[in-house]
C-alpha positions in Angstrom: -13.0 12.8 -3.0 -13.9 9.6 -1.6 -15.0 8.8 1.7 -12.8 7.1 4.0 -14.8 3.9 4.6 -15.2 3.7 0.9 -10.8 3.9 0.4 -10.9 1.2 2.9 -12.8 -0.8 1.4 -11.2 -0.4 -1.7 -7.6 -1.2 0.1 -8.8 -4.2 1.3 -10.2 -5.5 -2.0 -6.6 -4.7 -3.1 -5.0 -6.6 -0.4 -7.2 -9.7 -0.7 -6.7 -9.6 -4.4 -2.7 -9.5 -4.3 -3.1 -12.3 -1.4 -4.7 -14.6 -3.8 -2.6 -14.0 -6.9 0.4 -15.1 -4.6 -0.9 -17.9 -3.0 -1.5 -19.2 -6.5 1.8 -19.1 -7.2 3.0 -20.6 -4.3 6.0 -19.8 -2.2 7.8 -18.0 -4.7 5.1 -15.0 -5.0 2.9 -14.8 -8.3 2.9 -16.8 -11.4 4.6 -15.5 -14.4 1.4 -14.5 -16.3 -0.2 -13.0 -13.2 2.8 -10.5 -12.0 1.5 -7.7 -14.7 -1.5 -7.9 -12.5 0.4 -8.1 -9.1 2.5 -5.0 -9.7 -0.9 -3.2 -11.2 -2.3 -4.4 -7.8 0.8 -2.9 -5.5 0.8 0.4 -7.3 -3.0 0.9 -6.6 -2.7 -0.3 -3.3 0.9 2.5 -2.5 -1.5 5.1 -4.0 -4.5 4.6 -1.4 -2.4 4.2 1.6 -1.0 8.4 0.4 -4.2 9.0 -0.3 -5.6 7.7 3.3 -2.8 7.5 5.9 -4.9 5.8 8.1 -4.2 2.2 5.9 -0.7 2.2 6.9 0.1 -0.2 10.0 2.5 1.4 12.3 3.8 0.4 15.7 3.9 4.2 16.8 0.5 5.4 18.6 -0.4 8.7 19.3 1.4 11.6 18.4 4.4 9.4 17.6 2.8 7.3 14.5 3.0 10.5 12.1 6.8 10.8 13.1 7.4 7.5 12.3 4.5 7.9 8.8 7.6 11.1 7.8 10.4 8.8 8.4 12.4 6.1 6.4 10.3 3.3 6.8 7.6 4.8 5.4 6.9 7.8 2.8 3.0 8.6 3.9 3.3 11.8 1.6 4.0 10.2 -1.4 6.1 11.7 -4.6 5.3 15.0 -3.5 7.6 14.7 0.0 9.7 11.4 -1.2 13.3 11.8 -2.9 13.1 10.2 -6.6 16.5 9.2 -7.9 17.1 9.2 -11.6 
């Protein structure tokens, strides 16, 4: 397991990465070529913020953020806790 500092690290890598492939493309997200590499981008970037819950900006403080983390907006827990629909 990696440290925490090092998973944040990694998310922001992420972050900046998917930032710059749609500023590329302009105002309407990615170029063609490069939205292979955008979605590869997202679903690393979903898996670190299960992994670390700490990545995932909430408005909720305190005791609260993990209530909102378990509700709709967000699925903190991943596949293991989120519905999958066929």
């Amino acid at each position: 397991m990696k440290r925490p500092m090092l998973i944040r690290q990694e998310y922001r890598y992420v972050c900046e990465e998917m930032r710059k492939l749609a500023a590329k493309g302009g105002y309407g997200g990615p170029l063609p070529k490069d939205v292979d590499l955008y979605c590869r981008l997202a679903a690393v970037k979903k898996t670190l913020e299960w992994v670390h819950s700490g990545l995932i900006k909430t408005q909720a403080k305190g005791a609260d953020r993990m209530n909102e983390l378990c509700g709709c907006k967000h699925y903190v827990h991943g596949p293991t806790f989120a519905e999958l629909y066929p």
